[in-house]
C-alpha positions as CSV (number, residue, x, y, z in Angstrom):
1,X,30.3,-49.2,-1.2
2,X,29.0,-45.7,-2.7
3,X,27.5,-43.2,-0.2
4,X,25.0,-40.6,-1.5
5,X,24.9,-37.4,0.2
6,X,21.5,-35.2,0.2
7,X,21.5,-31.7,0.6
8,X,19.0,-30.2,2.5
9,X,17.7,-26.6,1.5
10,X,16.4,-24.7,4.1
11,X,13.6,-22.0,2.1
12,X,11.4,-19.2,4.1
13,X,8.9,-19.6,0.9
14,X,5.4,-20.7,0.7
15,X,3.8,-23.0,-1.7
16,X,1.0,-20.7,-3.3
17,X,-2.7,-22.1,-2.7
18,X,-4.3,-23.4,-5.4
19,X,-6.8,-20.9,-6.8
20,X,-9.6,-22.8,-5.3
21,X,-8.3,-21.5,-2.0
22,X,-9.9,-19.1,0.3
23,X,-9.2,-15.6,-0.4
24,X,-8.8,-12.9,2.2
25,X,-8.9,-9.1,1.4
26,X,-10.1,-5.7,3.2
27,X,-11.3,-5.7,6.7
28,X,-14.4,-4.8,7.9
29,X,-14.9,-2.1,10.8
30,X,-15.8,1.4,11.3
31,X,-15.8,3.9,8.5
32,X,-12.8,6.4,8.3
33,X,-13.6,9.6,10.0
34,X,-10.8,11.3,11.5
35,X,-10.7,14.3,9.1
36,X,-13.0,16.8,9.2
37,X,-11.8,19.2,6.8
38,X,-9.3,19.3,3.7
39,X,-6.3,20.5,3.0
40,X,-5.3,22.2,-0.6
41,X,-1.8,21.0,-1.8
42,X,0.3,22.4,-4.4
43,X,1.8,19.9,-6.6
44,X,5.0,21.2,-7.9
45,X,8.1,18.9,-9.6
46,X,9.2,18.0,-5.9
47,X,12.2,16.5,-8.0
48,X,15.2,16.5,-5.1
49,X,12.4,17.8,-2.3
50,X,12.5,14.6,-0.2
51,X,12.3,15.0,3.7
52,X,15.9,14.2,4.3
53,X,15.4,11.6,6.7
54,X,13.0,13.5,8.4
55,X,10.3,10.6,10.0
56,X,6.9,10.0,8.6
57,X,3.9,10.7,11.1
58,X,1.7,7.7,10.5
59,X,-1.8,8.1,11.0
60,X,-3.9,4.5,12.0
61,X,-4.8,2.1,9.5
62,X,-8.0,2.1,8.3
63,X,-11.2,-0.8,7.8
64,X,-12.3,-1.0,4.7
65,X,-11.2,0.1,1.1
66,X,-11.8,3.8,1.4
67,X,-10.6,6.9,3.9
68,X,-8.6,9.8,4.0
69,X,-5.1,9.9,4.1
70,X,-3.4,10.7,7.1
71,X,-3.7,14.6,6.8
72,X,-6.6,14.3,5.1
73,X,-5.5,15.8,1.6
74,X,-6.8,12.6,-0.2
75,X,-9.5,10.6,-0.6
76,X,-7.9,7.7,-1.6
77,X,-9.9,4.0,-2.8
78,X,-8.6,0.7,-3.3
79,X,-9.7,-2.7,-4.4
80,X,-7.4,-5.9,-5.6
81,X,-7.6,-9.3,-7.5
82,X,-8.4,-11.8,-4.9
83,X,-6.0,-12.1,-1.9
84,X,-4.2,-15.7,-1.0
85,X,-1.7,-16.6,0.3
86,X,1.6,-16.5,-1.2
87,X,0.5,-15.7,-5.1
88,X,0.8,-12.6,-6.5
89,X,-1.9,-9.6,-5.9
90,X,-2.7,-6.8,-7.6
91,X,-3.9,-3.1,-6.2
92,X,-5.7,-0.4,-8.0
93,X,-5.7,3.0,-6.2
94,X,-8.1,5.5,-7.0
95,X,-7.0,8.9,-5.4
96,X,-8.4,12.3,-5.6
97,X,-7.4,15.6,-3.7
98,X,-10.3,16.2,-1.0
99,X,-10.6,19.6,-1.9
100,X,-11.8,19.2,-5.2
101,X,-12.8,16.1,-5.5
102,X,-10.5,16.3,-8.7
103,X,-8.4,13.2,-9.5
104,X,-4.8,13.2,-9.1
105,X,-2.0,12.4,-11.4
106,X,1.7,12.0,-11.1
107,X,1.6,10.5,-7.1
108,X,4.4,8.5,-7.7
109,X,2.5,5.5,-6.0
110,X,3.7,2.6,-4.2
111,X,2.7,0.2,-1.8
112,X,4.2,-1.0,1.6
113,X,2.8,-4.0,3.4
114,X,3.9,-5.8,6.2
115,X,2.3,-7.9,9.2
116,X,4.1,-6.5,11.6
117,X,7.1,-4.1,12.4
118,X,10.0,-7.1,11.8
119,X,7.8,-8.8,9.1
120,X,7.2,-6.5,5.7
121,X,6.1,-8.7,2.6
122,X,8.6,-10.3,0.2
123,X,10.6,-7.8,-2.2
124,X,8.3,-8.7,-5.2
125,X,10.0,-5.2,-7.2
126,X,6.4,-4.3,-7.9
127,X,5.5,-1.6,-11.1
128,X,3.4,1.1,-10.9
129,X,1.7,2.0,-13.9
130,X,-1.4,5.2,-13.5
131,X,-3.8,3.7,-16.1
132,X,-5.9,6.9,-16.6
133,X,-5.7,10.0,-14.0
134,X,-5.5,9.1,-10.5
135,X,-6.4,5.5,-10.7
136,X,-2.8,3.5,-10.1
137,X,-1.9,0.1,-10.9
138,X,0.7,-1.7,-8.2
139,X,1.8,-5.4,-8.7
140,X,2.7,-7.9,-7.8
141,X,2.1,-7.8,-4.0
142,X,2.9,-11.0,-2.8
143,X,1.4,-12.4,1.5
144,X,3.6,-15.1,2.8
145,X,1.9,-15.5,5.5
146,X,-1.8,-15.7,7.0
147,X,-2.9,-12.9,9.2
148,X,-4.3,-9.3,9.3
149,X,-1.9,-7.2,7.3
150,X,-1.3,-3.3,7.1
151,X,-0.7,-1.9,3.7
152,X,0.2,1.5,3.6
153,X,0.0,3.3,0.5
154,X,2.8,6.3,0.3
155,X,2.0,9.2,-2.8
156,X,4.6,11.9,-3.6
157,X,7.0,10.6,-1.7
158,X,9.9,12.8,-3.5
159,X,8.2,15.9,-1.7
160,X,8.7,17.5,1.4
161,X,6.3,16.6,4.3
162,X,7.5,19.2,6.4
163,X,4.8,21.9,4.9
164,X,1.4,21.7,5.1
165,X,0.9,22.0,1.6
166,X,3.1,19.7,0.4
167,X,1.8,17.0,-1.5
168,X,3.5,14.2,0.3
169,X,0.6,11.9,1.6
170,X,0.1,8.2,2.6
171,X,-3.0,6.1,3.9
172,X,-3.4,2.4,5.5
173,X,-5.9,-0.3,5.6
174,X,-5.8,-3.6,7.1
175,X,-6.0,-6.3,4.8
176,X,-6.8,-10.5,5.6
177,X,-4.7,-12.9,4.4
178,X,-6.4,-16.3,5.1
């Protein structure tokens, strides 16, 4: 007599919704206003200028899809292709220096999201690509789970944000993944 043995695969993925699923996205709530003034960077190489493990200050996250970033140096903007669970999601950040109202090239973009501090989103090894000035491209940015989500978007992150001028600058928003 011939026994068949079955493996079993144990998988943490999700099946992606059909495209006929509900889509989730910002999250409505009061407008941003925790700056009220702007700070001038300078924008040098930064190349080797990194905090040296120095910890980020984290301001809130923010309703919506526009708001300062945390030390109000940036306006920054964002909007995506619809938000489901588990399929791929692409961001487009518009940012411009609050001072000037001038967009801004060469942040170095990049996107972190997570739904809470022990659950960040799936290494998707997302591109950057800054399609004209200040307006960057990030994807894929894949949810694997439903829930209100934080995506925090880091710029210049090679510089220094020990000085005041420094051009090192993130902002978050909450985003709804049905």
């Amino acid at each position: 007599m011939m026994r068949a043995a079955i493996a079993w695969t144990l998988c943490a993925c999700s099946t992606p919704a059909p495209a006929s699923a509900p889509t989730g996205g910002p999250v409505n709530g009061p407008a941003d206003t925790h700056c009220t003034s702007s700070i001038s960077v300078k924008v040098p190489s930064c190349a080797g200028g990194g905090d040296a493990g120095a910890p980020a200050s984290y301001g809130a996250p923010m309703y919506g899809t526009s708001g300062a970033d945390d030390d109000c140096k940036y306006d920054v903007t964002w909007s995506s292709t619809p938000i489901r669970l588990a399929q791929d999601a692409t961001f487009t950040i518009n940012l411009k220096a609050r001072a000037t109202g001038n967009p801004v090239s060469g942040a170095q973009a990049r996107i972190e999201a997570f739904l809470s501090d022990v659950h960040p989103a799936p290494a998707t090894l997302p591109t950057v690509t800054e399609t004209s000035p200040g307006v960057y491209r990030v994807d894929p940015i894949r949810f694997d789970r439903s829930g209100r989500w934080t995506i925090r978007f880091h710029f210049f992150d090679t510089c220094s944000d020990a000085l005041p001028d420094s051009p090192h600058g993130h902002a978050a928003f909450y985003v709804e993944v049905p």
